[in-house]
N, C-alpha and C positions, 0 to 999 in steps of 0.2 A: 490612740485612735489613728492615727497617723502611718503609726507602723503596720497597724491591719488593714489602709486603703492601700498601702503600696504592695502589701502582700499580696491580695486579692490584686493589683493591677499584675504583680509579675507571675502570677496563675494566670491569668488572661493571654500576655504575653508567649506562656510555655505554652498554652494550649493554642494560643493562635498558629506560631511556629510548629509545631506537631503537623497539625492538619493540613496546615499549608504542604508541608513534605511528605507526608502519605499520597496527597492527591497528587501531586506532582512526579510522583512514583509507583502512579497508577493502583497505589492498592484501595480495596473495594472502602469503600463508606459503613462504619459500623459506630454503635453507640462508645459517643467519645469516654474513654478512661479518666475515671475520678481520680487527679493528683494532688495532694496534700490533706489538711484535716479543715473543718469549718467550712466556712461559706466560701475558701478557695477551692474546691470542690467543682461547685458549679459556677466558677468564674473563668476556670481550668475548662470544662465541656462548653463553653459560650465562646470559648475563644478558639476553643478547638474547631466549634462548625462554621466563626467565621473562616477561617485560615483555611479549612478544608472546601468553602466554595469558592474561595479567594481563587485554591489551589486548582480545582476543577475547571474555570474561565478562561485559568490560563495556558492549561493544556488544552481546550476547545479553541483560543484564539490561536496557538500555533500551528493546531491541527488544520486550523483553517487557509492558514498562509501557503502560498504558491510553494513546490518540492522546488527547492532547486536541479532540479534532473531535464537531461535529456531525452526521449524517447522518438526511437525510428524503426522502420522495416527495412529490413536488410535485403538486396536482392528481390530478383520479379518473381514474380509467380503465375502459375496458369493451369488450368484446368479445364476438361470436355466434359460433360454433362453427363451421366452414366461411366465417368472414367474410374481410375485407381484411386484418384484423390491426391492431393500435395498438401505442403506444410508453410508456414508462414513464419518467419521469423522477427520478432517483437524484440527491439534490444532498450535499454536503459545503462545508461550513463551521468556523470556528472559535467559541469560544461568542460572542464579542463581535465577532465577523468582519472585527477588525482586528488580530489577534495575527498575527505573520509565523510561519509551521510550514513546514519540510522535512523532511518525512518520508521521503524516498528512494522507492525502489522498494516497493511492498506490495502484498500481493495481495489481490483481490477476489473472492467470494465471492457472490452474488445466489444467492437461490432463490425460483423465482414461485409467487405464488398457486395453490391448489389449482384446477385444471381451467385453466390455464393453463401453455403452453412457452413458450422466448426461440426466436428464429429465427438467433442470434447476429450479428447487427449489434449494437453499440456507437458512439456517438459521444462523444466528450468537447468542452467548452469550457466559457469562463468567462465566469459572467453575474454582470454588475455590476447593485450596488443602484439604480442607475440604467437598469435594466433591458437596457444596452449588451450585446455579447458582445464577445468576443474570445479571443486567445492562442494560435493559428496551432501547437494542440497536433499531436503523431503519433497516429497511429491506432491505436486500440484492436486488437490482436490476442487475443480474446475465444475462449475453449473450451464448448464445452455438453454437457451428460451426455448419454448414453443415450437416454434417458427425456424430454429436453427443459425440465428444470425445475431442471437448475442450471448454470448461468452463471459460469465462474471467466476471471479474468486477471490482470496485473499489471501496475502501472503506477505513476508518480512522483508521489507527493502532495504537491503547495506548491500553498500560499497566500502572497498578500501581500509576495512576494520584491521584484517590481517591479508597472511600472503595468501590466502585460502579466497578473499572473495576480491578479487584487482580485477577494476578497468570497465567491466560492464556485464550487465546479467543478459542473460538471452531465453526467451520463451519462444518453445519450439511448437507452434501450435496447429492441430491436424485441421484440414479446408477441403471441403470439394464444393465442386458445380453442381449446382440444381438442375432437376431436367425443364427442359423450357428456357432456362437463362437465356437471356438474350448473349449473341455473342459480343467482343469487343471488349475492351478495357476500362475498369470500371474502377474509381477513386475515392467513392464515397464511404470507403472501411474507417473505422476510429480506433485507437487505441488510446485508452484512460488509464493512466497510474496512479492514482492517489489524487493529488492536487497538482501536477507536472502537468505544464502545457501538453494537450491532447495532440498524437500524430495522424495522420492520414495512413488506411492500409490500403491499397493496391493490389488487384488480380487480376487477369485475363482471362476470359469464358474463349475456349478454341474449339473449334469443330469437331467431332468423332473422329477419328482417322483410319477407325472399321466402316 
């Protein structure tokens, strides 16, 4: 008797540990695998769906905790209202921008300056402190509102993994002036990375100069 509670406990155990590590390795939730013979069976799948919401909590609670990244616009910007249009540059960083971060897939969030839309072009790559680029990244598949003044996508945040992604990503993203925009200097842009403190974007609405 003895030896069948403790059996039945280290099927609970396997299965606890299972699930836990699936969901921690993001793979999908499926009906847990019957391991051994008897009632360790379903002592094995009870422990597996504790372990695997164990495992799912704890990827929701890290996902929820602040990136440790920096995010800034580089350089001004300025645009006339009926003009060619300019581009905005969005960079990310780590604070000492040698920390190695993989953050997975996260979604991005931009909203431009008052009197300012995106056109939705996005580019990404990585520019080194040595002002090099590189990283032969995929292409931005970028959404824009309505309205033209919010910009969402989603996409894989690493730094620092190899020599291919150093120092900080840059998102190159297209911006014109609305007709009507009021002129002047306008601070109210956001840029959101994931869970990283949001930056301020910055542009200037300038006069025609036909």
């Amino acid at each position: 008797m003895t030896t069948d509670v403790q059996t039945k406990k280290d099927a609970y155990k396997r299965g606890e540990e299972q699930g836990r590590a699936d969901a921690l390795a993001g793979k999908p939730y499926a009906d847990p695998p019957r391991d051994g013979a008897r009632g360790e069976k379903d002592h094995y799948a009870n422990g597996y769906d504790w372990g695997y919401e164990q495992g799912r909590a704890q990827n929701e609670q890290g996902q929820d905790q602040k990136l440790d990244l920096v995010v800034w616009q580089e350089g001004g910007v300025e645009d006339a209202p009926g003009g060619l249009g300019t581009t905005i540059n969005v960079c990310v960083r780590t604070p000492n921008w040698s920390e190695t971060v993989d953050a997975g897939e996260r979604e991005h969030v931009f909203t431009a300056p008052t009197g300012f839309r995106w056109n939705g072009t996005v580019g990404a790559q990585y520019k080194r402190m040595n002002q090099t680029t590189g990283g032969n990244l995929p292409p931005v598949q970028a959404k824009v509102s309505d309205d033209g003044r919010t910009l969402t996508f989603t996409y894989h945040v690493h730094l620092n993994t190899s020599d291919q992604d150093k120092d900080c990503i840059v998102y190159t993203c297209g911006l014109e002036a609305v007709d009507g925009a009021p002129l002047g200097r306008h601070t109210d842009g956001v840029a959101q990375v994931g869970t990283a403190p949001p930056a301020k974007l910055k542009a200037e609405v300038i006069e025609d100069e036909d």
